[in-house]
C-alpha positions in Angstrom: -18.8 -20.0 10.7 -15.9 -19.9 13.3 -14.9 -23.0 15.1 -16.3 -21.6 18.7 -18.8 -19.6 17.0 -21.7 -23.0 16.6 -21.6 -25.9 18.3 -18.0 -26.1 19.9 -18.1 -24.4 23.1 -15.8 -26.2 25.5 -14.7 -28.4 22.5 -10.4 -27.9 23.3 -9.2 -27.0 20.0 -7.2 -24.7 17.9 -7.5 -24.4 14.0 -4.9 -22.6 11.9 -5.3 -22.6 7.7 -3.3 -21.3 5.2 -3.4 -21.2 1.7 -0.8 -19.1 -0.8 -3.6 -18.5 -3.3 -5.8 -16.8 -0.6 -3.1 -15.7 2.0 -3.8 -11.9 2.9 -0.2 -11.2 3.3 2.9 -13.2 1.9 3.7 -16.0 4.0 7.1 -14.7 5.1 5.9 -11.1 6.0 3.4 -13.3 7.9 5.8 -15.2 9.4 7.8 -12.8 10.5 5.3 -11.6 12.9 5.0 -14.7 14.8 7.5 -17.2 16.2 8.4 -20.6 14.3 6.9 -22.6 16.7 3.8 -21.3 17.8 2.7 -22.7 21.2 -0.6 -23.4 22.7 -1.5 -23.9 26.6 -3.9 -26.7 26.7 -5.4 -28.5 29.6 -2.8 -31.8 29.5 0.4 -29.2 29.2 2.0 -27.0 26.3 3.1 -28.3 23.4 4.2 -27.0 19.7 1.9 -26.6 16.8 4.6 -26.6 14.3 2.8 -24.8 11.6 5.5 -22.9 10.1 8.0 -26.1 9.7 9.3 -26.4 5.9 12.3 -27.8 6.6 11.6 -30.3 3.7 10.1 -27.8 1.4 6.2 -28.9 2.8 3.5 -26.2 2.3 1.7 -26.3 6.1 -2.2 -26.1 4.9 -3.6 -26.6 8.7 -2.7 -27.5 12.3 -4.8 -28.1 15.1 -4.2 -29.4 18.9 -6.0 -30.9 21.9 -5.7 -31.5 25.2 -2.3 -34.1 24.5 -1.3 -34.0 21.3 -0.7 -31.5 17.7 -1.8 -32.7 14.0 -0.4 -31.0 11.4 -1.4 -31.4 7.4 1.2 -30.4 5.0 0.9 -30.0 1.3 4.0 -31.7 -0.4 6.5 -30.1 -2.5 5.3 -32.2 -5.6 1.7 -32.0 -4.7 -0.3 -33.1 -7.8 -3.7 -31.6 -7.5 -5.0 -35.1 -9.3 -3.5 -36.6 -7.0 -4.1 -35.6 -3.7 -1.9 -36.8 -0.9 -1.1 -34.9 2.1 1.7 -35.6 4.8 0.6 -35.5 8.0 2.6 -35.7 10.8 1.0 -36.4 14.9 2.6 -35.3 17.8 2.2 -37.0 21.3 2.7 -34.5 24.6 6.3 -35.9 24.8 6.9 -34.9 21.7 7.2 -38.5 19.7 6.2 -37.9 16.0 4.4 -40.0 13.7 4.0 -39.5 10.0 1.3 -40.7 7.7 0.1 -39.8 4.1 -3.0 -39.4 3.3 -5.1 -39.7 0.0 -7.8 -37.5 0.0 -9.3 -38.9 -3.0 -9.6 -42.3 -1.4 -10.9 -41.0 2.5 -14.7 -42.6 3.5 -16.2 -39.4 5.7 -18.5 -42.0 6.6 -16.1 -44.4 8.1 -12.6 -42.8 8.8 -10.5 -41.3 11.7 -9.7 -37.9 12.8 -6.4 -37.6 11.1 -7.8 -38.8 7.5 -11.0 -36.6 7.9 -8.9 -33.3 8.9 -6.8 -33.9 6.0 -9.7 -34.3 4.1 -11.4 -30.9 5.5 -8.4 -29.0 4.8 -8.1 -30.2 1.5 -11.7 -29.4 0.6 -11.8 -26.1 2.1 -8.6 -24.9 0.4 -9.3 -26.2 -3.1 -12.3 -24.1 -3.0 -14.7 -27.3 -2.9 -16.3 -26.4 -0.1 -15.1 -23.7 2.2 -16.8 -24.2 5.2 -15.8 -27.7 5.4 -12.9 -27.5 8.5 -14.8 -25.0 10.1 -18.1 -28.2 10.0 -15.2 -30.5 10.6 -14.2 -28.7 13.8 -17.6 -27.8 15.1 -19.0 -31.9 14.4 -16.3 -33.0 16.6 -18.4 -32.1 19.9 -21.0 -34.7 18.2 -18.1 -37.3 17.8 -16.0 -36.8 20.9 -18.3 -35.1 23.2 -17.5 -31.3 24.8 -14.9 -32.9 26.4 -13.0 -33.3 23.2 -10.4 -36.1 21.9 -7.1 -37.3 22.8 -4.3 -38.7 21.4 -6.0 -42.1 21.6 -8.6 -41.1 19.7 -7.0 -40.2 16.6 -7.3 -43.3 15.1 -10.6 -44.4 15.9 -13.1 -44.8 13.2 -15.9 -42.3 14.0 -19.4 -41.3 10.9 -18.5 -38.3 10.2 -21.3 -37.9 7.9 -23.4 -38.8 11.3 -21.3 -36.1 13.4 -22.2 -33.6 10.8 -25.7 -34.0 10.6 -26.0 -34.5 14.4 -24.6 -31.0 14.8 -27.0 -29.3 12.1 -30.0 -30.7 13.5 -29.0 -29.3 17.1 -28.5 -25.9 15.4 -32.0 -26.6 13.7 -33.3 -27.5 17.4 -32.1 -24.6 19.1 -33.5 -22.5 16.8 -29.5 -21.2 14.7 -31.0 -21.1 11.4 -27.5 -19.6 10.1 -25.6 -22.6 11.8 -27.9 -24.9 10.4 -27.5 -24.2 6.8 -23.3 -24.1 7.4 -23.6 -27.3 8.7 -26.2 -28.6 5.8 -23.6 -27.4 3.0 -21.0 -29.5 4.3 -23.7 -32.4 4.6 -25.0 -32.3 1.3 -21.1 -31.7 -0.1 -20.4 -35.3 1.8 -23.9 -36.4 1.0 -22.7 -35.7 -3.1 -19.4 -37.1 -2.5 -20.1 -40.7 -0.9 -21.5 -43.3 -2.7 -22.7 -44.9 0.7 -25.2 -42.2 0.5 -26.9 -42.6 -2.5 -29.4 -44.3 -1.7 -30.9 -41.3 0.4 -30.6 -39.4 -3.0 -33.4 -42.2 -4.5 -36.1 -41.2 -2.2 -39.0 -39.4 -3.9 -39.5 -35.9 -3.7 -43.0 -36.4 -2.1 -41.0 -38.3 0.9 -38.7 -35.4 1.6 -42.3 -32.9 1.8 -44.0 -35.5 4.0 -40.9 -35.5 6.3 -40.8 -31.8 6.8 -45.0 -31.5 7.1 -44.9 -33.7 9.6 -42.2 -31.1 11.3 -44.6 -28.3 11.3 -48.0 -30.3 10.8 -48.4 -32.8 13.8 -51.8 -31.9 14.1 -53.0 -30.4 10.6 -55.9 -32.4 8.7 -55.4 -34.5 5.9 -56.3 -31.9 3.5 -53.6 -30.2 4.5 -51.4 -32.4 4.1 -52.9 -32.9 0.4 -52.7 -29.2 -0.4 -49.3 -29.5 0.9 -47.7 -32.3 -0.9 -49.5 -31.1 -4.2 -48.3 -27.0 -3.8 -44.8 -28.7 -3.3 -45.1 -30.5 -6.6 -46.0 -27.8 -8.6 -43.4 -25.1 -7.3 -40.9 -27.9 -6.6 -40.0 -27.1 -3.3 -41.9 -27.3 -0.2 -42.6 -24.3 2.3 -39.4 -25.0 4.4 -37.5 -24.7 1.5 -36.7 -28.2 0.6 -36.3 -29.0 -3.0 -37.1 -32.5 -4.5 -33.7 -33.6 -3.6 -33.9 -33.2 0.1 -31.7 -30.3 0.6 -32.7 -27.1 1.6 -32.4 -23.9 -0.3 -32.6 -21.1 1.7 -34.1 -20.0 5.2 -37.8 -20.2 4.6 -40.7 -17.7 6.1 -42.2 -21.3 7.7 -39.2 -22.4 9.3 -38.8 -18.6 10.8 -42.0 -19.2 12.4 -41.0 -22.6 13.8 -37.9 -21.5 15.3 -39.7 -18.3 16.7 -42.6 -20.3 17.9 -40.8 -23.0 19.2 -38.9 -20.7 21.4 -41.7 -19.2 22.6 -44.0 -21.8 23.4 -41.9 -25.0 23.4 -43.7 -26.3 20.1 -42.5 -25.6 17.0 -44.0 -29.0 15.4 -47.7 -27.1 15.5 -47.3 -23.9 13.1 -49.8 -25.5 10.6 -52.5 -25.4 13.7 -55.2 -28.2 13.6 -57.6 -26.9 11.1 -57.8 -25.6 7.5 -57.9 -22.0 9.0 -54.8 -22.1 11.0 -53.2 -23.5 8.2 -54.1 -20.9 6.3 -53.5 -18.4 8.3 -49.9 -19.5 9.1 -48.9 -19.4 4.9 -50.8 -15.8 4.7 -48.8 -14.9 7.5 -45.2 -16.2 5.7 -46.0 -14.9 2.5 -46.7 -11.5 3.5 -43.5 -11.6 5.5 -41.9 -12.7 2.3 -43.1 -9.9 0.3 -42.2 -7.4 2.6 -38.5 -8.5 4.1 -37.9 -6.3 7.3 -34.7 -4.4 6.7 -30.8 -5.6 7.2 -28.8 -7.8 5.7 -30.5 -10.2 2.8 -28.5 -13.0 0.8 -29.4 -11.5 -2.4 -27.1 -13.9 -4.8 -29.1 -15.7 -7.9 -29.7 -19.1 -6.3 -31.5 -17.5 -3.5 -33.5 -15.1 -5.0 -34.8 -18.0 -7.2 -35.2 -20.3 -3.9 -37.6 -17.3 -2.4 -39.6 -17.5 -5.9 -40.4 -20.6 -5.6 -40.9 -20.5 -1.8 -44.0 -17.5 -3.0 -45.3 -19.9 -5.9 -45.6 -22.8 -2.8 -47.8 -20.6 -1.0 -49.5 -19.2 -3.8 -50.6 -22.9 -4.2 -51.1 -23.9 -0.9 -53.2 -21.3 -0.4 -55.4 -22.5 -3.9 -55.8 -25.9 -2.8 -56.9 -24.7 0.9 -59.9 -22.8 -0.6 -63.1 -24.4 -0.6 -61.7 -27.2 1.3 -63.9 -28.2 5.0 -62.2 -25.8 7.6 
C-alpha cells in the first residue's frame, strides 16, 4: 500500500525507507545518484530532508516532511537489536534541530506522539515485524491530523494511534477498498497484539465478534437467521465475512464482496441477508458458488488463505443446513 495510494490524498507528506538488508542497490551506488541533501517543496517553503547524513556513523532508516518541518529516524552505530533505540533528530523551517532518542520497545501506539510513533513504524516495518506498518502509519495520519496534515506544533502532541488506524480501515471498509481495508487491519491487529491496553478486546467471546458482523449484513434478517448464523460460525470457526473467533479477519470473504458491491449500488450494504429465510439463503448460495468458481486474475493463493476460504465454504455449508426446514 503506497502512502498516496489509500487514504492520504492531500495528506502533505513525503516518506523515504531504507534498509541495508533489503536495499536494491548498495547504498553508495544509490547515493551517488542523488544529492546529499535531498530537498522537498512543500506548501510553508523548502527545506532539507537530510536523509543521506552519516556524519556520526548513523544508518538513516526513514525521513519524512510537512508543510514546516523534516523528521528524520536514524539507526545508531551500536544499535542493539534488543535494545531498540533510535536517534531522531526534528527540524523546524529555519532550520533549528532538535534531537531525541527513542525506545521503541517502550513506545504506547495508543498514547504517543508523532515522532515516537514514526520511529516506532520504521522500526517495525524494517525488522520484518510488520511491513506495512509506515505505509498505515502514513495513511492513519489523515485520521489524526485531518487532510490538512500536521505541523511542527503537532509533533509532540499525544494522538491514539491505535484509534487513527482503525478510523482509517473502517473508511476503506466504508467506501467499499477491500484491499485497503485488510492493509490497514494488519497493522491493527499487529498493535492490537502488541499493547496490553488492548487486551481486553481480545477477551470477548467468539459469538460477540459473529453477532457484530450479522448485524453488518443482517439488519433485517429473522432470528433464525441469526441462530443458523452464530451456530454455522461455531462449527467452522469463522463467520461468513471471514472473522475468526478472535475478531480478526482472514481473508476477503464472498459476503463482504456482496456488501461492498451492493452497498455501492444501492446505498445499503447492511441488508445482503434480505428479511426472510429465502433471501438469506439465497445470498450464501449466491457466495458459495462464487467461491467455488473464482472468476479469473490474480488470487492470494499462500496457505493461510487457502485455509481461511475452506473454512469460509464449511460456514456456508452450515448455514445453509441450519436454514433448511426452518419457517421462510
Amino acid at each position: 500500500m503506497s502512502v498516496n495510494g489509500i487514504g492520504a490524498m492531500g495528506y502533505p507528506m513525503a516518506a523515504y525507507q531504507n534498509r541495508r538488508a533489503n536495499s536494491i542497490m548498495a547504498e553508495g551506488a544509490f547515493a551517488g545518484r542523488m544529492e546529499q541533501v535531498q530537498k522537498s517543496q512543500m506548501a510553508g517553503g523548502e527545506f532539507a530532508l537530510h536523509y543521506f547524513d552519516h556524519d556520526e556513523g548513523d544508518h538513516a532508516v526513514g525521513a519524512s516532511c510537512g508543510t514546516d518541518y523534516s523528521v528524520t529516524v536514524y539507526e545508531p552505530k551500536d544499535f542493539d537489536p534488543a535494545n531498540p533505540v533510535y536517534k531522531v533528530k526534528i527540524r523546524d523551517k529555519d532550520g533549528n534541530e532538535t534531537e531525541r532518542l527513542v525506545d521503541v520497545s517502550k513506545v504506547d501506539p495508543g498514547n504517543c506522539d508523532y515522532i515516537d510513533m514514526y520511529a516506532y513504524a520504521c522500526h517495525v516495518s524494517g525488522n520484518g515485524e510488520c511491513p506495512d506498518a509506515l505505509s498505515s502509519f502514513m495513511g492513519a495520519g489523515s485520521a489524526a491530523y485531518g487532510l490538512s496534515g500536521n505541523t511542527y506544533q503537532d509533533l509532540t502532541k499525544t494522538v491514539n494511534w491505535m484509534g487513527a488506524v482503525e478510523e482509517m480501515m473502517q473508511m476503506q471498509y466504508d467506501a467499499g477498498n477491500l484491499q485497503g481495508y485488510l492493509d490497514y487491519k494488519k497493522f491493527f491487529d499487529f498493535l492490537t497484539d502488541e499493547n496490553p491496553a488492548k487486551a481486553v478486546q481480545k477477551e470477548m467471546d467468539a459469538a460477540d465478534y459473529w453477532e457484530r458482523e450479522f448485524d453488518r449484513i443482517g439488519v433485517n434478517a429473522p432470528p433464525s437467521v441469526k441462530k443458523a448464523w452464530l451456530e454455522a460460525a461455531e462449527a467452522a470457526g469463522t463467520d461468513g465475512l471471514g472473522t475468526s473467533r478472535n475478531g480478526m479477519l482472514s481473508h476477503i470473504s464472498q459476503l463482504m464482496v456482496q456488501r461492498v458491491l451492493k452497498g455501492g449500488y444501492s446505498g445499503n450494504s447492511a441488508d445482503i441477508l434480505g428479511s426472510s429465510v429465502q433471501s438469506a439463503v439465497n445470498a450464501a448460495k449466491e457466495a458459495l458458488y462464487a467461491l467455488e468458481h473464482p472468476i479469473g486474475g490474480y488470487q492470494d493463493n499462500s496457505p493461510e488463505v487457502v485455509e481461511a476460504r475452506k473454512r469460509e465454504k464449511l460456514f456456508y455449508q452450515e448455514f445453509l443446513n441450519r436454514l433448511k426446514g426452518t419457517e421462510i
